[in-house]
Phi, psi and omega in degrees: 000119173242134157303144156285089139282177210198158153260172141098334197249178177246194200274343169252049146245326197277345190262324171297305162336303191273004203241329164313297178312308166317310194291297190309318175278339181259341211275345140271134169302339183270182171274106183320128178272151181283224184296316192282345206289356184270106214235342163096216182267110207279155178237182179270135175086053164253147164288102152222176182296083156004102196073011165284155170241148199233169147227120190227088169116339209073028162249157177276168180207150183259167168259115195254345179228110191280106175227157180277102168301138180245262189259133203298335204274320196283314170321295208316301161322337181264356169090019182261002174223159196213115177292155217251097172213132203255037187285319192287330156312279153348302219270354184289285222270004172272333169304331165250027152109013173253080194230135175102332204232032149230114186291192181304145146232155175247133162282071197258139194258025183069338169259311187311152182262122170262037187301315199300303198268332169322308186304308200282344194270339201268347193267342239242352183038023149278143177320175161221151182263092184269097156277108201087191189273119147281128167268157178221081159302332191238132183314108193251122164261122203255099175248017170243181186304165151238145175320147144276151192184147160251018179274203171248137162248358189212115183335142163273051201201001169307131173287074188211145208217121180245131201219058168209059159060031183232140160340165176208145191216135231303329199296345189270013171240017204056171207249039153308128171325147195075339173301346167291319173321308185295320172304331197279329205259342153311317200295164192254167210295015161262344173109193184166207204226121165262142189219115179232153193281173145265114146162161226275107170267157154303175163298163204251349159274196196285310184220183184248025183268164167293335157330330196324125160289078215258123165286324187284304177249345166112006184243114174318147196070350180238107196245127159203164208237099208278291218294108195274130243095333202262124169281165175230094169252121179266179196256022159133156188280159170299203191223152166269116151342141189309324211284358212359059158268355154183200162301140174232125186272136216121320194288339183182204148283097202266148165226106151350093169307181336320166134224111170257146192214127182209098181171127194320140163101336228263127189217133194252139150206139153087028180214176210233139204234125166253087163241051172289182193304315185322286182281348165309298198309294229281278227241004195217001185060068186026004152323116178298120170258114163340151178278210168296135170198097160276091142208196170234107182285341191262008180265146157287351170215058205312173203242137200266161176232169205200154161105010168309141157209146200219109188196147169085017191274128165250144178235159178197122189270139180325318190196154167264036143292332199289151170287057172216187203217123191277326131251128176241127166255052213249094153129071160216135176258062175104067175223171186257127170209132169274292190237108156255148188202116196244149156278067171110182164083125174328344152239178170229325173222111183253137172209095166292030225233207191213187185342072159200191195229137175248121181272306184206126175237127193210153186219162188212109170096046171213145191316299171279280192229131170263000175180128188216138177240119201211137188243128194209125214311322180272357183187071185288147182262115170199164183072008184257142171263120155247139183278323200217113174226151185212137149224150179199149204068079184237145168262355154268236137338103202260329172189134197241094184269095180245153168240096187279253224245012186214158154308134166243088214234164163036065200242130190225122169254155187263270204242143183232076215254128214219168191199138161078356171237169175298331191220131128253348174204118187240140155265085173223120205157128173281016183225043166286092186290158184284343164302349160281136188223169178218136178280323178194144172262116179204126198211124162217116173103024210245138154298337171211130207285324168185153203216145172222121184241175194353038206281154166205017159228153196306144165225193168201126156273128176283313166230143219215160158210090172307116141252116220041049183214215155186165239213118174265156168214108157234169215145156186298165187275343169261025167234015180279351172262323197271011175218123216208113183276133198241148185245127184281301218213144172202132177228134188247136212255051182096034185281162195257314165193186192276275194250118169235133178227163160234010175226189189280125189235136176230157201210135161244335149230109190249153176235095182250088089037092172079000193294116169272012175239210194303167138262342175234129165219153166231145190246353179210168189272145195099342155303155214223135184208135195230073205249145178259245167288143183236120196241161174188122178249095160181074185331142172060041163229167171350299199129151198263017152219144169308351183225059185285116178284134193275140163295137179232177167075012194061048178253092149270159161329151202265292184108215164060025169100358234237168192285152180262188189252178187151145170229144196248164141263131214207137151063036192074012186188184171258124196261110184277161156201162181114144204264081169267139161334159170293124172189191192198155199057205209301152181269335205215184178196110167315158166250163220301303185315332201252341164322090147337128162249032163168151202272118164236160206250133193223121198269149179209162174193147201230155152288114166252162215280356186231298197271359182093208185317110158256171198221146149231184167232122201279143156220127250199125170234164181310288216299329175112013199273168182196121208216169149241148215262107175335167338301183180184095194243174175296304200281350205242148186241152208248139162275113166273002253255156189014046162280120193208115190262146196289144199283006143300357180245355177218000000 
């Protein structure tokens, strides 16, 4: 015996509810029967049961003695049957002030059409008690409550539209592939509310074949649920299996993949779309299937819609081999997303979408991109704030910002958190507007910490923590000075080295930690690295750049505790140091990377062993020559120590 309990409602609904609810569990010593127990019209030489209900005369009757029937008046005399009668109930709850206000109950055997007694039970403006199966031949609108129940009440092919502000639930259309469907087309064209259990649904379209028939878009395998308004709340999202192969059932709310949903208005909440290997194997002849998808899957240029709001969503993919997208968010104008999570599918969580907020989007286990943020002529991405985005395990990409075929503009990632992969954070797209940002960074386990490809606009992470990897920037040669991924703070954590770039990197603050190789490398001519302040705890290693120019012409370090030579990137610019020896012409020769774009003259001063302090000049020419400006004798030993050009001249 279960309370009809309800949220949602107010105290003369809840009064109502509950005085139905009596009448269906009390009005009899026996036990209220579900479906089968509804025998329909009683006949004669029939088997029946304890607790069948018959109709005879238009009246109901309980089975009170389980017999083979003869004659209905000698049975009755005999005590095997009890008429089903709720007079003494009714005149009880009117004595306390309830006459009136407990409504019908109905009795459907699966064959009879009840359109007649439904209109009349529905007019009667009272809860009503649906027992057994109903057929509804004729279109009906049902505007007062119904008991609750999980058994099925209404045939699937029933004409019935429930339109009195209470949840409606998939089971009451049975539990046959499509009853989420059948639930979403009961509901009236303003939309409503599906309420789903903890516990494992068929797929939510017409059958669970690869055959699969679609109402919503008209294309066979591509299904999404069109009717706008409408929620779906499930009793929480599930758990993924150690082997993930599928969903473990109990855990949560299952839904049998695909599940596609595409309509204003449209709000997911608290379930889980299982199109793992299991169910792939089981309903689809191991064809691999999508996950969770706001999108209009059969258009090539779908048209956006607005007013989504979305949480607590798991999508989980055959493999992470598989060409499917275990979430997809595509074709939204102005929506909400709390928590998402894909599983597995060459992405895992994709968003194509405009002008709306994400708290976490996170991905896993996938071949390409485990979160991708994308922009595309037909379903461009701008205006959106992700607060959180995670990925781990990629063999690409752990999270991914592209302008594939479109602008990609005015995009705010908060934190960006990557594991595992090959890439942890890629920038890749010439249409990457310079308004997209990442606020902080942090990739542990990436063979590369964060890579910029064919970018030909500025970008910038405020803050970054490499760890164990190192941060590639590539791009064409002709966007390399005027467009420049910019760092406020980066800090690289135990790495094979810091940075190799061919295009322009500016660091306002760097920090390198454990690096055994460069910290700076540059890989083709014309790259640029611009660093402000630079810390580096890592004695006896290499050094912070790969292209530290050797002294010539018989010019060295002084030695004797005194500065060695080197020239760093530092404070915004390129910085000399070191105490050298007495020689004449040139000392060095800059590399392509480090070359002044006009010959600059840099004051410097030296010792000479009789007259003392001397003034000179460094002079740095465009060709990369490095000279001191006469005099220049054998006895004076000269200091460059903060000789330094602002990374505006080069």
């Amino acid at each position: 015996m279960t309370l009809p309990l309800r949220t949602g409602l107010d105290s003369q609904q809840s009064w109502d509810i509950f005085k139905a609810w009596l009448l269906a569990e009390f009005d009899h010593i026996a036990q209220i029967p579900n479906a089968q127990n509804a025998k329909g019209a009683w006949a004669t030489d029939t088997a029946y049961n304890i607790n069948d209900y018959v109709v005879s005369s238009g009246a109901t009757y309980a089975c009170m003695l389980s017999h083979t029937s003869g004659v209905f008046a000698t049975d009755m005399a005999e005590g095997k049957w009890a008429l089903f009668d709720n007079t003494a109930l009714r005149a009880d709850l009117a004595a306390e002030g309830g006459a009136n206000r407990v409504g019908a109950q109905i009795i459907g055997d699966g064959i009879t059409d009840k359109s007649a007694v439904l209109f009349a039970a529905n007019a009667l403006g009272h809860p009503i008690s649906i027992k057994g199966v109903m057929v509804i031949g004729t279109a009906t609108t049902i505007t007062v409550p119904i008991m609750d129940t999980i058994e099925q009440i209404f045939s699937t092919s029933a004409q019935v539209t429930i339109n009195n502000g209470l949840p409606v639930r998939p089971e009451w259309f049975g539990s046959a592939a499509g009853n989420i469907r059948l639930a979403v087309n009961a509901l009236p064209a303003t939309g409503g509310t599906i309420l789903l259990r903890n516990t494992r649904y068929p797929p939510s379209y017409n059958t669970g074949t690869a055959a699969m028939v679609a109402n919503g878009s008209g294309t066979a395998g591509l299904d999404y649920h069109a009717k706008p308004n409408v929620t779906f709340l499930g009793a929480g999202m599930p758990t993924v299996n150690a082997e993930m192969t599928g969903m473990i059932d109990g855990s949560g709310t299952i839904i049998n993949g695909p599940f596609g949903c595409y309509a204003a208005g449209m709000k997911t909440f608290n379930f889980g779309v299982d199109s793992g290997s299991t169910v792939c194997t089981a309903l689809y002849a191991g064809v691999a299937q999508n996950g969770f998808a706001h999108s209009q899957i059969n258009k090539a240029a779908p048209s956006y819609v607005g007013g989504q709001i979305i949480d607590n969503i798991l999508g989980l993919c055959q493999s992470s081999s598989a060409l499917v997208h275990a979430v997809l968010l595509e074709a939204m104008d102005g929506f909400t997303v709390g928590y998402i999570k894909g599983v597995y599918g060459t992405h895992g969580v994709v968003i194509k979408s405009k002008n709306g907020t994400a708290r976490v989007l996170e991905g896993f286990n996938n071949d390409s991109n485990c979160v991708i943020i994308k922009s595309e002529d037909y379903a461009n991405c701008s205006g959106v704030i992700v607060d959180t985005a995670i990925g781990d395990t990629s063999l690409d990409a752990c999270v991914r910002i592209q302008a594939a075929t479109a602008l990609l503009e005015c995009v705010k990632v908060g934190k960006v958190k990557t594991n595992n992969g090959a890439i942890g954070l890629v920038y890749d797209g010439a249409d990457i507007s310079s308004d997209v940002s990442v606020g902080s960074l942090s990739t542990y386990g990436c063979a590369k910490g964060v890579r910029r490809v064919n970018q030909t606009r500025a970008c910038r992470i405020v803050r970054a923590q490499i760890n164990n990897a190192t941060i590639e920037s590539y791009e064409d040669v002709s966007g390399i000075v005027t467009f420049p991924f910019s760092f406020g703070s980066l800090e690289i954590l135990n790495c094979a080295a810091g940075i190799v770039t061919a295009g322009k990197v500016v660091i306002d603050n760097y920090l390198s930690t454990g690096t055994t190789g460069y910290d700076f490398s540059y890989s083709t001519v014309g790259a640029r690295i611009v660093v402000g302040m630079v810390g580096r705890v890592s004695p006896g290693q290499p050094g912070i750049t790969s292209v530290n120019p050797v002294l010539t012409n018989g010019w060295a370090s002084y030695g004797a505790g005194t500065s060695s030579f080197g020239v760093t990137l530092e404070r915004g610019g390129l910085a000399f140091k070191g105490f050298l020896n007495s020689s004449s012409g040139s000392l060095f020769n800059l590399t392509t990377q480090m070359r002044p774009s006009q010959t600059i003259s840099l004051p410097i001063h030296g010792f000479h062993s009789v007259n003392g302090m001397v003034i000179s000049m460094l002079e740095i020419a465009t060709n990369g020559d490095v000279g001191i400006v006469s005099p220049t004798r054998a006895d004076t030993w000269w200091n460059i120590d903060g000789a330094f050009i602002p990374s505006s001249f080069y």
